[in-house]
TIKOLVEX-268185 format. One record per residue (C-alpha): x, z, y; residue number from 1. Coordinates in steps of 0.5 Angstrom, whole numbers, plus 500, padded with zeros to 3 digits. Layout:
REM residues N
+-----+-----+-----+---------+
!  px !  pz !  py ! koldren !
+-----+-----+-----+---------+
!   X !   Z !   Y !     NUM !
...
+-----+-----+-----+---------+
***
This chain:
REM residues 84
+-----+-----+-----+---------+
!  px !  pz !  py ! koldren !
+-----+-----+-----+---------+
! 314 ! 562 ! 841 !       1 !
! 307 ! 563 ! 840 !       2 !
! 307 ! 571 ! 837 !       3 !
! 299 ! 572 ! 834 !       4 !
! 297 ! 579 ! 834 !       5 !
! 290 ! 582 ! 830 !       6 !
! 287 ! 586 ! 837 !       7 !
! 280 ! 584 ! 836 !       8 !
! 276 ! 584 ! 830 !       9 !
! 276 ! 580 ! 824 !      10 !
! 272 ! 574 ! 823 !      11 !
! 272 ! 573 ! 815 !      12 !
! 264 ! 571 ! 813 !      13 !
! 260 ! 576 ! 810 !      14 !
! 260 ! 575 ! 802 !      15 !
! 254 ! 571 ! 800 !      16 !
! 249 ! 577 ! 795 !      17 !
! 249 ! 576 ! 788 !      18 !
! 242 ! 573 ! 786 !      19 !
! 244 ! 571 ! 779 !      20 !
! 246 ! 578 ! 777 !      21 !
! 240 ! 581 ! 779 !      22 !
! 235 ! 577 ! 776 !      23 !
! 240 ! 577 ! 769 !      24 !
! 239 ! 584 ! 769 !      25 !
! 231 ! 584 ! 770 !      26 !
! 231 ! 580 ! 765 !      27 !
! 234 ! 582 ! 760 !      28 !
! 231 ! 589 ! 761 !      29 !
! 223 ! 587 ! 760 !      30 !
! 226 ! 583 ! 754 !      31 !
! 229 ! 591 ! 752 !      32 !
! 222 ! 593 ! 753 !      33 !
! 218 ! 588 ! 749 !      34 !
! 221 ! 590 ! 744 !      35 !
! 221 ! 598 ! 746 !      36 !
! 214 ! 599 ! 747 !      37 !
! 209 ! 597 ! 741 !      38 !
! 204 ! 593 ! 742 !      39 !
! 197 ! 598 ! 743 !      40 !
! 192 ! 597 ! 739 !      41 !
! 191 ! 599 ! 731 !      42 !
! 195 ! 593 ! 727 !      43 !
! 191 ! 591 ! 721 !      44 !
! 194 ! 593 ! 714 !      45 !
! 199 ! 587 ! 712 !      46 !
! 200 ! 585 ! 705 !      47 !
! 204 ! 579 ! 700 !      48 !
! 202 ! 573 ! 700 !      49 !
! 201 ! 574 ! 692 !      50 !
! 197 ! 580 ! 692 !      51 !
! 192 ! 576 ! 697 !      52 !
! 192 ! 571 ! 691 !      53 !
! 191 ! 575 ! 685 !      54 !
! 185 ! 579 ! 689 !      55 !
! 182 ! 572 ! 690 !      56 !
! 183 ! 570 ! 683 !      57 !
! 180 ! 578 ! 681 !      58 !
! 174 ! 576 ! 685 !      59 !
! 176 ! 581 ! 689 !      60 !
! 175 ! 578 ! 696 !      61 !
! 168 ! 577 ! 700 !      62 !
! 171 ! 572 ! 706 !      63 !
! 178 ! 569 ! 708 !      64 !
! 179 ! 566 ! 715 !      65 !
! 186 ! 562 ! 714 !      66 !
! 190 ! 560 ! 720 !      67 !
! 197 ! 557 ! 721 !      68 !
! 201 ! 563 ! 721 !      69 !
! 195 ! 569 ! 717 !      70 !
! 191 ! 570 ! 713 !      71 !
! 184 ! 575 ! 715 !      72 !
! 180 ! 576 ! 709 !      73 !
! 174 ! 582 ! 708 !      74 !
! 174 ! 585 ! 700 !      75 !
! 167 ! 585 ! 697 !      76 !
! 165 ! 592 ! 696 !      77 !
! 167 ! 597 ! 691 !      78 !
! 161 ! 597 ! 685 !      79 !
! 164 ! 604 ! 683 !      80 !
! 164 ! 607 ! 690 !      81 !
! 157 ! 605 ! 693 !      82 !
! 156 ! 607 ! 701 !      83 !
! 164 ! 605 ! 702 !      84 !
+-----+-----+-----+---------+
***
């Protein structure tokens, strides 16, 4: 009878690297930094929808720019603070 015995090295296949994981990770830490670092640059002022339309109705408001998800508008200066 045939006896094996283990006196040369092992030929098992080399384990395939994990590319999945990696990229999961690396991922997963820019999205953590989007929201860690804020955007650069001066944000402009946000205010409620009804208090942009009560300045409208007032007179208070020189232009408006409307798009799909804001609205930018100027004030018309203030008569008691000329120069502002």
């Amino acid at each position: 009878m045939p006896v094996e015995t283990n006196k040369g090295p092992s030929l098992k296949a080399p384990k395939p690297r994990q590319f999945g994981g990696g990229l999961l990770i690396l991922i997963t830490l820019l999205l953590v930094l989007n929201f860690v670092i804020p955007s650069f640059g001066p944000r402009p002022p946000q205010i409620a929808y009804s208090d942009f339309v009560t300045q409208v109705q007032a007179g208070k408001v020189d232009r408006a720019l409307v798009s799909n998800d804001r609205i930018e508008f100027t004030m018309k200066p203030d008569p008691e603070y000329p120069g502002c």
